[in-house]
N, C-alpha and C positions, 0 to 999 in steps of 0.2 A: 349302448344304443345299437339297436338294430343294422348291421352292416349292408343288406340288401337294400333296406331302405334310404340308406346313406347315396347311394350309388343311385338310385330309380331317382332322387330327387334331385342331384346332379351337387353334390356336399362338395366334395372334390373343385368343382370346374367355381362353385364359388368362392372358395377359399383361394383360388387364383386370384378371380376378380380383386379382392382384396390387398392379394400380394404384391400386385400394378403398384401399390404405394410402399412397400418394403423394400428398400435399396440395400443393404448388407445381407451378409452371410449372416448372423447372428441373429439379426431380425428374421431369416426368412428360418435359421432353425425354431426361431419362436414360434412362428406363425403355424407352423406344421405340430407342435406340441397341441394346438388348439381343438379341443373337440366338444362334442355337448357333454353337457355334466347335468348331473340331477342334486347338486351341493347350491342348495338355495342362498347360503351365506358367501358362498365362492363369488356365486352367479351377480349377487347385489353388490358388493363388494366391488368387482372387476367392473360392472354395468358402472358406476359410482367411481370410477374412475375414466374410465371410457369418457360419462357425462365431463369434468373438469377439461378433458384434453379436447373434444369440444368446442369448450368453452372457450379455450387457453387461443385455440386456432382461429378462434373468431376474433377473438382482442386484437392477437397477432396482427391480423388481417395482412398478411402475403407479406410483412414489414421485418427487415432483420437488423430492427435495433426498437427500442421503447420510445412511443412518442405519447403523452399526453396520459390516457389512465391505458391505452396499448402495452401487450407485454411483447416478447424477444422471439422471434420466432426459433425453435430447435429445428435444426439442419442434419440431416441421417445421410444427406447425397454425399459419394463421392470420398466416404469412407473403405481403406481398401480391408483387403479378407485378412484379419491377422488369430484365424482360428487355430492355425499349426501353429505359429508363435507363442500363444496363448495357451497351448499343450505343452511345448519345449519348454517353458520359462523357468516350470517347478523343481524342473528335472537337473539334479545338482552337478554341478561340473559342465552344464551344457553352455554351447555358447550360441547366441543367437547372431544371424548376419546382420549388417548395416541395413538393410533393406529390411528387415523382420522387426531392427529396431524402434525404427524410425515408423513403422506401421503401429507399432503399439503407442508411441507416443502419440503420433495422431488421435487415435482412438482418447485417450486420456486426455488430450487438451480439448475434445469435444466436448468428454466428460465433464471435463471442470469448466468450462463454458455453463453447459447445460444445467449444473449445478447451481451456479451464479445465478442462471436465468430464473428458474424455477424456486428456488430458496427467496428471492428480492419477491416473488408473487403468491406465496406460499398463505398470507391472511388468505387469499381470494380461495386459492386454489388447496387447499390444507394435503387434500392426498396428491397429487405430487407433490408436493414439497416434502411431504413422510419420504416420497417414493428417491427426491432427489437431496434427503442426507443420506441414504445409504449408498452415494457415490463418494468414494474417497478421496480426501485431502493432497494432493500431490500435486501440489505449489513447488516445495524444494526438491523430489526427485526431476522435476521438470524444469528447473531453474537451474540445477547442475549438467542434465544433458541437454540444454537448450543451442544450438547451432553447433553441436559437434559432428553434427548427418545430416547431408547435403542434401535437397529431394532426388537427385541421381543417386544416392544411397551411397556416395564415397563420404569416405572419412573424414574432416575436415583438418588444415594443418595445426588450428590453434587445440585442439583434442588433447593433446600433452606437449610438454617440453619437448621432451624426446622425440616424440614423432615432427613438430617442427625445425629440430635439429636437423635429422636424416632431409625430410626433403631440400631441407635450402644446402644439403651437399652434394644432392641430387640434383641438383638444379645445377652448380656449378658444375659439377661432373661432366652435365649433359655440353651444357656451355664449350667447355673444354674437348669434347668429343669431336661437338660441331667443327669448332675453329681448325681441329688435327686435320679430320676430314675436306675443308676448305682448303687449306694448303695441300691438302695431297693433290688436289683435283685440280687446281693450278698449277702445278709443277709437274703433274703429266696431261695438261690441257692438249697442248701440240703435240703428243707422240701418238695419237689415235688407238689410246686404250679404253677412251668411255665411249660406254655406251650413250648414258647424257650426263648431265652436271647435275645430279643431286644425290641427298643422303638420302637413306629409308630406311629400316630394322627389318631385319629375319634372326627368326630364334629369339628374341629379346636383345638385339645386339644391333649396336650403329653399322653398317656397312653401304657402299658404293658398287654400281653397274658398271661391270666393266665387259668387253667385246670376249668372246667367249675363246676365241683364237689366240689375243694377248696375254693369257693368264700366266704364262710363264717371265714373261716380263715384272712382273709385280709379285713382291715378298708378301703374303697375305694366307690369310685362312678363308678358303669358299665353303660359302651357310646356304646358298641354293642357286637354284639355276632359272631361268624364266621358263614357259610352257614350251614355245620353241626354242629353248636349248641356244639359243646365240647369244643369252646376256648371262653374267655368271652374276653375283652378289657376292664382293669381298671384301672381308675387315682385314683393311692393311697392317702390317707388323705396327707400327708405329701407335695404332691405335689402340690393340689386345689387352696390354694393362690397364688403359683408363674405360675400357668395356667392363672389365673383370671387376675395376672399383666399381664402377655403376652396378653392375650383377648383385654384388656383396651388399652395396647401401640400398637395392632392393629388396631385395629380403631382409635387410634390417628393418624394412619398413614395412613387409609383410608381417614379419613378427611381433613388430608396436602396433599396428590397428588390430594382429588379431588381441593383444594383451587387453587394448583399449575397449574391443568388443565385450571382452570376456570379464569388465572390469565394469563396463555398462551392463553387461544380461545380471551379473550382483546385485548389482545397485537397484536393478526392476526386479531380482529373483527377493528379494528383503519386501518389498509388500505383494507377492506373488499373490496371496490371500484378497487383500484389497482391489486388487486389477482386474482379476476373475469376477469377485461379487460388482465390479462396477462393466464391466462388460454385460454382466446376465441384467444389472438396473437398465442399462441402455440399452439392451436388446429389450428390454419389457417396455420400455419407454418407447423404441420405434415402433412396435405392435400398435400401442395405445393411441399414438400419433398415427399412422396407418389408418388405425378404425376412423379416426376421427375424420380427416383426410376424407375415407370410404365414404361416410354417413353425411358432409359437404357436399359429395359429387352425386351421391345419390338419393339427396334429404332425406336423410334417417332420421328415426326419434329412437330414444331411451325405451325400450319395455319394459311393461311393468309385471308381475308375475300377482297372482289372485285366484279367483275362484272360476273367471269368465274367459272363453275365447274370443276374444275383440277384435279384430281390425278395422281401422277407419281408414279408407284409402290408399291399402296396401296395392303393390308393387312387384310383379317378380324380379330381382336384381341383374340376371341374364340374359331375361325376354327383354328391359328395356335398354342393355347394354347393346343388343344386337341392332333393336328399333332406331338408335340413338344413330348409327350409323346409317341407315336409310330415311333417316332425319323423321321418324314418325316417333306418335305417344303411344305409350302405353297406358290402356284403359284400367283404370285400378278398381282393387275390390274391396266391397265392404259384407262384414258380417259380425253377428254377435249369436253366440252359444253359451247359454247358464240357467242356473238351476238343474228342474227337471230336463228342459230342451238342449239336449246336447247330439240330437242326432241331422245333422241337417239332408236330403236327397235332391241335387241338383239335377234337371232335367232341360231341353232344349236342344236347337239344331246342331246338326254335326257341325265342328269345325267353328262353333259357337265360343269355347273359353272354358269350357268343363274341365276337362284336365288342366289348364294353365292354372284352374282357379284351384285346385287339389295339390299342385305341383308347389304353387303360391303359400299356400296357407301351412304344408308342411316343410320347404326350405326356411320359410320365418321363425316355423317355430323351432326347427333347429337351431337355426341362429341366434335368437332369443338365448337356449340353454348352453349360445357357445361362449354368450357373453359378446356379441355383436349387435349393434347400432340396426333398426331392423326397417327398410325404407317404405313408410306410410307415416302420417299424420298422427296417429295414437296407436298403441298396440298395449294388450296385454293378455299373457296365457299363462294358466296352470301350469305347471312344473309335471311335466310329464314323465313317466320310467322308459317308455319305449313311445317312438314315432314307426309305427307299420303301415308298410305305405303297397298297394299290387296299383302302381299305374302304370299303362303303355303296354303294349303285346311283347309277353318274354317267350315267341315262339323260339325252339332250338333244334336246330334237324340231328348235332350231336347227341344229345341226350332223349329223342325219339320223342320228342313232345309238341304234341298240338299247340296252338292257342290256347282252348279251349283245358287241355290238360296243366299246361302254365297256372293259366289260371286258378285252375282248383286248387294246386299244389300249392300255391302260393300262399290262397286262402286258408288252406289245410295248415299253414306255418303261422298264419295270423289269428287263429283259432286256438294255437296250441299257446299262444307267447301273450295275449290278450290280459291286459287286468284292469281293475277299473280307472285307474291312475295312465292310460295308455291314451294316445290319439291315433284312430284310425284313419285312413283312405283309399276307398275302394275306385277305381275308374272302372263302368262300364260295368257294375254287378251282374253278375249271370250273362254274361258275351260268349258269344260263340257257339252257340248251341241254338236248339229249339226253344220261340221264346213263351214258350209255356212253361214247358222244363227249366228256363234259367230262370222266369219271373220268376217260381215258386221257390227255388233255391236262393233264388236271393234275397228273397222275402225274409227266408228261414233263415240266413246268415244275418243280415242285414239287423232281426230284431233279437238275435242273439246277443250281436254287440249293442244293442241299446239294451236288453237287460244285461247286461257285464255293469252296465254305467257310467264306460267310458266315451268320451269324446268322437263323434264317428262323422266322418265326410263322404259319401259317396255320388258316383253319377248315374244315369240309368237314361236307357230311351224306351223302357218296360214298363207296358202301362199298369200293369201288378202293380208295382214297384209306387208308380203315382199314387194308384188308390190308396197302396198301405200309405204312405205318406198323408194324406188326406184324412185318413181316418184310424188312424195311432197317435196316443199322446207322446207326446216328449219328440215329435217325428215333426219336422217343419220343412215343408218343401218350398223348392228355388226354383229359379229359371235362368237361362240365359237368355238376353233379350235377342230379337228378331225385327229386321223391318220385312213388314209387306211389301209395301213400296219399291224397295232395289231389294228385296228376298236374297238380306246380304245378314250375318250375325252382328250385333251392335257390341258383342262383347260384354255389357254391364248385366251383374249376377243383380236378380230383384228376387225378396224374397218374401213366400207368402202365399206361392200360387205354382203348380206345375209349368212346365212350358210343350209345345208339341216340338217333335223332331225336325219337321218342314226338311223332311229325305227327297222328295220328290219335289219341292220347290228350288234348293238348292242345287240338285240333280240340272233342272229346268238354267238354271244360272251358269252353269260349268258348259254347259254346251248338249246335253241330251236332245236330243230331236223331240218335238209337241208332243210329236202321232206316238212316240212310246212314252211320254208323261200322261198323255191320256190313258192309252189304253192300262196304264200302272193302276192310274184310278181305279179306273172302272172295274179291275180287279179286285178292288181293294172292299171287303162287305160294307153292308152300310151301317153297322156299329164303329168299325173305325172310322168312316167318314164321320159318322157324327161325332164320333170323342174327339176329331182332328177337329172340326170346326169347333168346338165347345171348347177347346184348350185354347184355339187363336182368339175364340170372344173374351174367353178369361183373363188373354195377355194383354191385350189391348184394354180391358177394363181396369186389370188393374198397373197400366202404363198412366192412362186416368186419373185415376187413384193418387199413385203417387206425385203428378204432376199439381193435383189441388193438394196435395198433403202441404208441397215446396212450396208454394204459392199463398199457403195460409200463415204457415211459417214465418216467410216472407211479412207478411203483412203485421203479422202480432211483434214481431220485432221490431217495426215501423211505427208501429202504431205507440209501444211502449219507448220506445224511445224519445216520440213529442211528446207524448206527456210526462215524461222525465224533465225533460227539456221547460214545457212551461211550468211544472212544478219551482226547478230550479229560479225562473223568470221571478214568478211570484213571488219567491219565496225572499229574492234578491231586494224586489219593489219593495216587500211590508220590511224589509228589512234596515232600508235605507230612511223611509219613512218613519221608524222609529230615532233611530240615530238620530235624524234632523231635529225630535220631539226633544229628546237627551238633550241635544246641543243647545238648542234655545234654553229651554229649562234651566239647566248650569250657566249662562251667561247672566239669565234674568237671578238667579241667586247669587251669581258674583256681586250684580250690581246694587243687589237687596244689601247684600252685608257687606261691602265696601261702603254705602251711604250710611247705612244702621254705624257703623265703628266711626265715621268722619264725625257724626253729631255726638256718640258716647265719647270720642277724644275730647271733643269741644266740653262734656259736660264735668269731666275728668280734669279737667283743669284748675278748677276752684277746690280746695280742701272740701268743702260744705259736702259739694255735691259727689262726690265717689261713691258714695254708699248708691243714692241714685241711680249714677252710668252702670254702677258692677249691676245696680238691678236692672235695668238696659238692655246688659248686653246677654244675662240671663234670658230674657224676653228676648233678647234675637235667637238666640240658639233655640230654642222650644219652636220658634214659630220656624225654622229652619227645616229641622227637624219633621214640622206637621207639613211643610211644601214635598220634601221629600217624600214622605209617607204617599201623600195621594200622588205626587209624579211617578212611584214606583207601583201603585196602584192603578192607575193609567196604562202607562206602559204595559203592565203583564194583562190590564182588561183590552189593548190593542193587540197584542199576542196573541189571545185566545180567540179573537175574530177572526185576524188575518189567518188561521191556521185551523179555522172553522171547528172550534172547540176542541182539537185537539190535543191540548198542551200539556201533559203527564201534570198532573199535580204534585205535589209534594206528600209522600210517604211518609209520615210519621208514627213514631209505634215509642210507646215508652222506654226508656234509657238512652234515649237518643241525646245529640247535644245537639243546640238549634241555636239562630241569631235570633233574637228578639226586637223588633220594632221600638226605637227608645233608649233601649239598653245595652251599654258598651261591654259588659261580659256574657259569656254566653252563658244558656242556662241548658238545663238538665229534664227532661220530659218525665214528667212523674205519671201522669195519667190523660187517656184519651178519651172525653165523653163520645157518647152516641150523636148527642147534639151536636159536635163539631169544638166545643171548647175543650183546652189544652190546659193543663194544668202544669207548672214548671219550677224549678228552684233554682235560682241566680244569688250565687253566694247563698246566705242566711234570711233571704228574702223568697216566699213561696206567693203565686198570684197565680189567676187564672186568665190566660187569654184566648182569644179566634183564630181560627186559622189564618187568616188575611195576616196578621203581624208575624207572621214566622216570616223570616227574608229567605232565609236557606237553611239547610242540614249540613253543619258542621263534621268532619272528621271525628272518632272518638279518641278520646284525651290521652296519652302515652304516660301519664301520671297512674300513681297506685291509685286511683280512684277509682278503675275503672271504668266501664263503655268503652266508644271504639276506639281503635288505633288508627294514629296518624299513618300516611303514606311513610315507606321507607327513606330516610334523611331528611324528613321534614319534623321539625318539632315546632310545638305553642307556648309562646309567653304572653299573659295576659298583658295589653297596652294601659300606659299611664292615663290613671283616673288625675283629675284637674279639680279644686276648689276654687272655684272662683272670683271669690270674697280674696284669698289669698295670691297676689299676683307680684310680691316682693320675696325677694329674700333677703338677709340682713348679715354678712361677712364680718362686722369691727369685730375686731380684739385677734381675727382668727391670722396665720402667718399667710404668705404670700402663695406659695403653691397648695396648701389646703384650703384657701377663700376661694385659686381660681379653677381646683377641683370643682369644688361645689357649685361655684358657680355654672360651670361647662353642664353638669348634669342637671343642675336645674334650668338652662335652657334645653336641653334637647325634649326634658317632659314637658316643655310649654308648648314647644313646636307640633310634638307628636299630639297635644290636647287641642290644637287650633286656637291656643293664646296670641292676641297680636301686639299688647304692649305690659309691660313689665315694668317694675323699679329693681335695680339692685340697691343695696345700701353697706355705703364701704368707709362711712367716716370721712375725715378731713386728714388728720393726724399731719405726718412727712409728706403726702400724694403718694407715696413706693406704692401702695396696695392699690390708690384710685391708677396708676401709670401701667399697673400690670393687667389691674383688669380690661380697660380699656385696651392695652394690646390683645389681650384674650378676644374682646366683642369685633375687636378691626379684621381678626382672620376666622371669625366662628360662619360657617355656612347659609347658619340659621337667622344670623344678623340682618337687617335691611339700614340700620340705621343707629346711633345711639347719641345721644347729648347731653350736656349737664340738668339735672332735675333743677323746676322754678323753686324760690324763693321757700312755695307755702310746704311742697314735695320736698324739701330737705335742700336745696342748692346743691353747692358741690357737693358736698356730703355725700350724694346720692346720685345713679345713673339714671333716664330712661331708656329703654331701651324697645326699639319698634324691631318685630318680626317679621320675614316672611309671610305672604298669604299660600294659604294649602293651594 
């Protein structure tokens, strides 16, 4: 990427901004790795993880533990710098300090924290959780050096045997020093050789203040002297050997922590490998965590990459970093560039948002290709090779260059490097010169890069520059808004229409005096005056414009949304009103066929008459059947009103499988007439019916028969057909678990047929078969009732047995 460009658009000072949320060394070497890329699967990839952390930080919500479907917040603060550790570790024979050590631990219990955290959320979140197994397992090197380093970075005594040994002789040693020392200081308390009564160490060594004149009094070795020279510091005879053990169980104990170090830096140099790659995971992890952090504080959205330059309500990231501080907003901008139209020319008053708005749209789209969270409401841009940017005056008195010569050069560098895969940004095309001379140069550059065919933003206050905008395709000109009223810049890019410069209204605001705003005028020919008023009716119309565009807007969203709303009303009402049709309907046939079966029991009673009842309860069923028929006929002709003839009909095409009106299997579509009859084959039976008796269109069959297939793990078995003449079955001679098989399956088909009373017939014999069955009917579901069959029905011989109603 363009390195000039990097630097005009301020790449650097944003990558700051970001930094605010990287707290380690590691992290912030990440962060600086970060540049734009034109690696589209990189860019997705990284954006696609960016999005997860996010996500992760919202669950979180500021929370550092899991509550409810919340995940664990990861913590990067207040990890110290263990990069030189993390160089020394590999390096064999090295030893690392206590303080090095215990840095790297830290880091690693972060890690293995962070691992926890992210592995337990990993459904949700799938890349990190990729991201957090490639941090390594070190449970047991962490459970072996756990509290043998102090956070003061000393050693601890329980570290080894040995080194707990040495100290507690060091301690008694010391012990021992003290007390010598004590008694010496007592027993020349009255001779006036201390300076005062206590111990203190010089050189490593117990020693006593004594008066700088008495030193010949006292058998002793002097280790220093005080600043003025009157106190000496002397370890008396008496003391010199148990100083000398002390010295020696010093350095015994120098020599076990350093073994101990050198026995710890092993035990971390043995997954050297793994420590490294979980360092570079969690320095990618505090990046990731950063951006996310970033794009919280400054409502970022995810970019999308495509064919179009879009932003909705973008943001400059710096500008509103600064505004934030003088408690103001920043005015955001919107724009869209595609297809042919990819050249846009921004025009309006100085000090208007032209550059912010060029400055804007090419730090985003860096960002975009840096793999950063980009702050506006929607975004999305083409994947560009080069962002060329000449805004802002590179005048240089070292290198003997005008404005004006900047300029060129600049452009002479964007001319050479241009292709059509490029975004350009021109501020202030053709500045600095005569603006006849720069209009036409700018014209000539300007429609250069829209035939190159790449992406082009520039600004201009050349009314050339307007024109060609106004009358070249693919060239869409903008403005910045202006009010009349406080002849102040409103800031908001509108696009669609030039804007005027308003030099001399603005002039008029900063403090110029009238009498030379006038007289500016009145210099000024009267073709500019007129173009200058012709631009301000323009803006103002279409300020209009867009005001009724929002307003219409406004309303057809309003407007669609009550009639959403009383659709839903309606649609609730015909809806309930059927229901209620439903419920009466199946009450009144409860009560139809609860009366119908009380008089067929009644007629069922006499031998004579069964033949009768069974033809009875046939005649219920048929006329059951025909209530149904028109209550479903009803129903679907209230349907079709309440929904004002709306109602998709039923689709029927041959090989379909369909329910039939009447008929408990379903039947197969052989042919559709013209006229509306259906012709169909159920079983071995071929009929022609209307469309009215088709109930619905069945799934096709998962059988080798062909037609459709059932949904995935759903299969059809045809339901038990029922004789109704035949309402016994007859068990004698059969053994006790094969009668009360049969039995159990011959009620579940009665059940499933809508049989409500039965005979079994099981003999007299022992009762063993009447005693089994009967416990079979006491725990069967299906059961409502059972008792011995009358006298003319078989007596005991035989059960009745009353069912359930459907």
């Amino acid at each position: 990427m363009n390195q000039s460009s990097l630097e005009i658009l301020e790449y650097a000072a944003l990558k700051a901004l970001v930094g605010r949320f990287v707290s380690t060394s590691l992290g912030k070497v990440e962060l600086e790795r970060v540049q734009p890329s034109t690696d589209r699967a990189w860019l997705e990839e990284t954006l696609a993880e960016t999005a997860e952390a996010m996500e992760y930080s919202q669950s979180a919500g500021g929370s550092s533990s899991t509550g409810g479907k919340g995940t664990a917040r990861l913590v990067f603060q207040n990890l110290p710098d263990a990069a030189e550790a993390l160089a020394r570790i590999s390096i064999e024979g090295a030893s690392l300090e206590a303080r090095e050590i215990l840095d790297i631990i830290q880091w690693l219990e972060r890690a293995s924290e962070s691992r926890i955290f992210l592995l337990s959320a990993s459904e949700r979140f799938p890349k990190l959780g990729r991201k957090a197994a490639m941090i390594g397992e070190f449970r047991g090197v962490l459970r072996e050096l756990a509290g043998k380093i102090f956070p003061d970075g000393s050693v601890a005594d329980h570290a080894s045997v040995a080194l707990e040994r040495i100290r507690r002789g060091m301690s008694r040693q010391q012990q021992q020093i003290q007390e010598s020392l004590e008694r010496f200081m007592r027993v020349h308390r009255d001779e006036g050789l201390l300076q005062e009564e206590f111990v203190t160490i010089r050189n490593d060594r117990y020693v006593v203040p004594l008066i700088a004149g008495q030193k010949r009094k006292v058998n002793g070795v002097i280790h220093a002297a005080s600043g003025s020279g009157q106190t000496l510091f002397v370890e008396p005879l008496e003391t010199i050997e148990l100083n000398n053990e002390l010295v020696r169980l010093t350095e015994e104990e120098m020599r076990e922590v350093h073994r101990i170090l050198r026995e710890m830096t092993g035990q971390l140099r043995e997954h050297s490998t793994e420590i490294r790659s979980t360092f570079t995971v969690m320095a990618e992890l505090e990046l990731l965590f950063a951006k996310a952090q970033f794009a919280s504080e400054f409502r970022c959205v995810i970019p999308k990459f495509g064919d179009r330059l879009s932003l909705i309500k973008s943001r400059h990231p710096l500008l509103e970093d600064v505004l934030r501080k003088q408690k103001k907003l920043v005015v955001p901008v919107t724009l869209t560039l595609s297809g042919a139209s990819r050249t846009l020319l921004i025009s309006g008053p100085n000090t208007g948002g032209k550059t912010v708005t060029l400055k804007t749209v090419g730090l985003l789209t860096l960002m975009a290709q840096s793999g950063l969270p980009v702050p506006c409401e929607e975004a999305e841009f083409p994947l560009f090779s080069e962002v060329l940017a000449d805004v802002g005056d590179h005048q240089s008195i070292e290198q003997s260059l005008s404005s004006f010569s900047s300029h060129i050069a600049q452009v002479r560098e964007m001319i050479d490097a241009v292709t059509p895969d490029s975004l350009v940004l021109m501020d202030e095309l053709g500045r600095a010169t005569d603006p006849e001379e720069g209009g036409a140069l700018g014209l000539a550059v300007l429609d250069h890069f829209r035939r190159q065919g790449c992406f082009t933003l520039a600004s201009t206050h050349l009314l050339a520059l307007k024109v060609y905008g106004g009358n070249t395709e693919g060239v869409v000109n903008a403005s910045m808004g202006f009010d009349e009223e406080t002849l102040e810049p409103t800031y908001v890019l509108r696009v669609g229409a030039p804007g005027k410069s308003a030099g001399l209204d603005i002039a008029r605001r900063l403090g110029i005096p009238l009498f030379l705003i006038d007289r500016a005028r009145s210099a000024m020919s009267s073709s500019e005056r007129e173009v200058s008023r012709f631009l301000r009716d323009l803006d103002v119309k279409l300020a209009e414009v867009t005001e009724l565009e929002q307003q219409l807007s406004r309303q057809r969203i309003e407007l669609s949304s009550i009639a959403e709303q009383q659709r839903k009303e309606f649609a609730k009402r015909e809806e309930q009103k059927i229901k209620e049709i439903e419920r009466r309907a199946s009450l009144l046939m409860e009560k139809f066929e609860a009366e119908a079966r009380v008089g067929v029991d009644h007629l069922m009673q006499g031998q004579g008459q069964r033949k009768a009842a069974e033809q009875a309860l046939k005649k219920v069923v048929v006329v059951k059947r025909e209530f149904e028929r028109e209550l479903t006929t009803v129903v679907r002709e209230t349907k079709l009103e309440s929904s004002g003839g709306d109602l998709t009909p039923l689709q029927i095409n041959p090989g379909m499988r369909v329910k039939i009106r009447d008929l408990r299997e379903p039947a197969k579509v052989l042919k559709v007439s013209a006229s509306g009859q259906i012709e169909v084959q159920a079983g071995f039976m071929k009929m022609k019916v209307v469309m009215a008796d088709v109930l619905e269109v069945l799934p096709e069959s998962t059988g080798s028969g062909g037609g459709q297939k059932l949904p995935k793990n759903v299969t059809y078995t045809q339901g038990p057909t029922w004789n109704t003449v035949t309402t016994e079955i007859n068990v004698i001679g059969q053994r006790s678990e094969e009668a009360c098989e049969a039995v159990d399956k011959f009620l579940d088909s009665a059940a499933m047929a809508g049989v409500h009373r039965v005979r079994v017939v099981h003999g007299h014999g022992m009762g063993i078969l009447r005693k089994q069955i009967h416990e079979l009917l006491g725990k069967n579901p299906h059961v409502s009732k059972f008792e011995a069959a009358t006298p003319v029905e078989g007596g005991t011989g035989a059960t009745i047995v009353e069912l359930e109603g459907r």
